[in-house]
C-alpha positions as CSV (number, residue, x, y, z in Angstrom):
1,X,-26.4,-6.9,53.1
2,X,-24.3,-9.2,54.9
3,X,-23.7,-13.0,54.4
4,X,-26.7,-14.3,56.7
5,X,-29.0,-12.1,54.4
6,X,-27.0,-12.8,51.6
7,X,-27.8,-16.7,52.1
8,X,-31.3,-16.6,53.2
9,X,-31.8,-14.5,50.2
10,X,-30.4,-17.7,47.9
11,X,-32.0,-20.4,50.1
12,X,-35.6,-18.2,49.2
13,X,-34.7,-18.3,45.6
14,X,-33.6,-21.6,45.2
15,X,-37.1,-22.7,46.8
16,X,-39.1,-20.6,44.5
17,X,-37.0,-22.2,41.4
18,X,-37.8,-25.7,42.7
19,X,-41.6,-24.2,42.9
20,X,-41.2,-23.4,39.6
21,X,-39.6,-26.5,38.2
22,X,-42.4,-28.5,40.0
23,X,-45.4,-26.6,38.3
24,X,-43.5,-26.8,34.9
25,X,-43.0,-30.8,35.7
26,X,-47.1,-30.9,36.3
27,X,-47.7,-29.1,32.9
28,X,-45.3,-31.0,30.7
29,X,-46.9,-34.3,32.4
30,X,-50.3,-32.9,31.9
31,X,-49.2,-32.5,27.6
32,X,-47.5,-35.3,27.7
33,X,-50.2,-37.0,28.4
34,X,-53.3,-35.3,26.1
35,X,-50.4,-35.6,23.3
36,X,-50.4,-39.4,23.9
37,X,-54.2,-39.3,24.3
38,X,-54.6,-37.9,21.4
39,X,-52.6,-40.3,18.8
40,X,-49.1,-37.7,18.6
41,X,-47.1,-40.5,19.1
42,X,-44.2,-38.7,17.3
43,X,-44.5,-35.7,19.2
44,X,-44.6,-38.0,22.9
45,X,-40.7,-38.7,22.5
46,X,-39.7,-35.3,22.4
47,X,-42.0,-34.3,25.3
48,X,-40.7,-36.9,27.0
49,X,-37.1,-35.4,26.3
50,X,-38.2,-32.8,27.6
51,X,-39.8,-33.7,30.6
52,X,-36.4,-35.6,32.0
53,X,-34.8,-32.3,31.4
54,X,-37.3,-30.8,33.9
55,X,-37.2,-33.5,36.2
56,X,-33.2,-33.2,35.8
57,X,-33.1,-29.2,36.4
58,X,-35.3,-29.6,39.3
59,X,-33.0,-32.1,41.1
60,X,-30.4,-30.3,40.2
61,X,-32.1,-27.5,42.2
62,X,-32.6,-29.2,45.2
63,X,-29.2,-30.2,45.9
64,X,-28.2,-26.8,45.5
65,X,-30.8,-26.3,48.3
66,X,-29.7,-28.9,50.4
67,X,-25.9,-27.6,50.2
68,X,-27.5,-23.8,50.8
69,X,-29.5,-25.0,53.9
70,X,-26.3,-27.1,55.2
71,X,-23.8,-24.3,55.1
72,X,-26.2,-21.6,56.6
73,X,-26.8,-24.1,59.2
74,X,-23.3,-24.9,59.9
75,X,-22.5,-20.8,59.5
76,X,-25.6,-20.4,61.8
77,X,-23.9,-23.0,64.4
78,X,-20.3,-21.3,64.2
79,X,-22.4,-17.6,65.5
């Protein structure tokens, strides 16, 4: 596989993680919400926690996207 493949292959994976981190953000809201709904007021803070960590890890993975994309491009313009 050479480094072309090598990237798109990361560049695909780092979109499906960000996929991922985005359904998992949707779900935690979704509990977060019933938990709150339904009077677990002590159990809302630790979702909560939780739910920044999501929205953290996702971030985090699209700046790793935006770094992927920017060097295959700038690879890409150097070919």
């Amino acid at each position: 596989m050479n480094a072309w493949s090598r990237r798109q292959d990361e560049i695909a994976m780092e979109r499906r993680h960000i996929s991922e981190g985005e359904q998992l953000l949707a779900k935690q809201q979704a509990l977060m919400e019933k938990l709150i709904a339904q009077g677990h007021h002590g159990l809302v803070e630790t979702a909560s926690e939780l739910l920044g960590i999501l929205r953290e890890s996702v971030e985090l993975a699209r700046a790793r996207l935006r770094e992927l994309e920017h060097l295959h491009s700038e690879r890409h313009k150097s070919n």
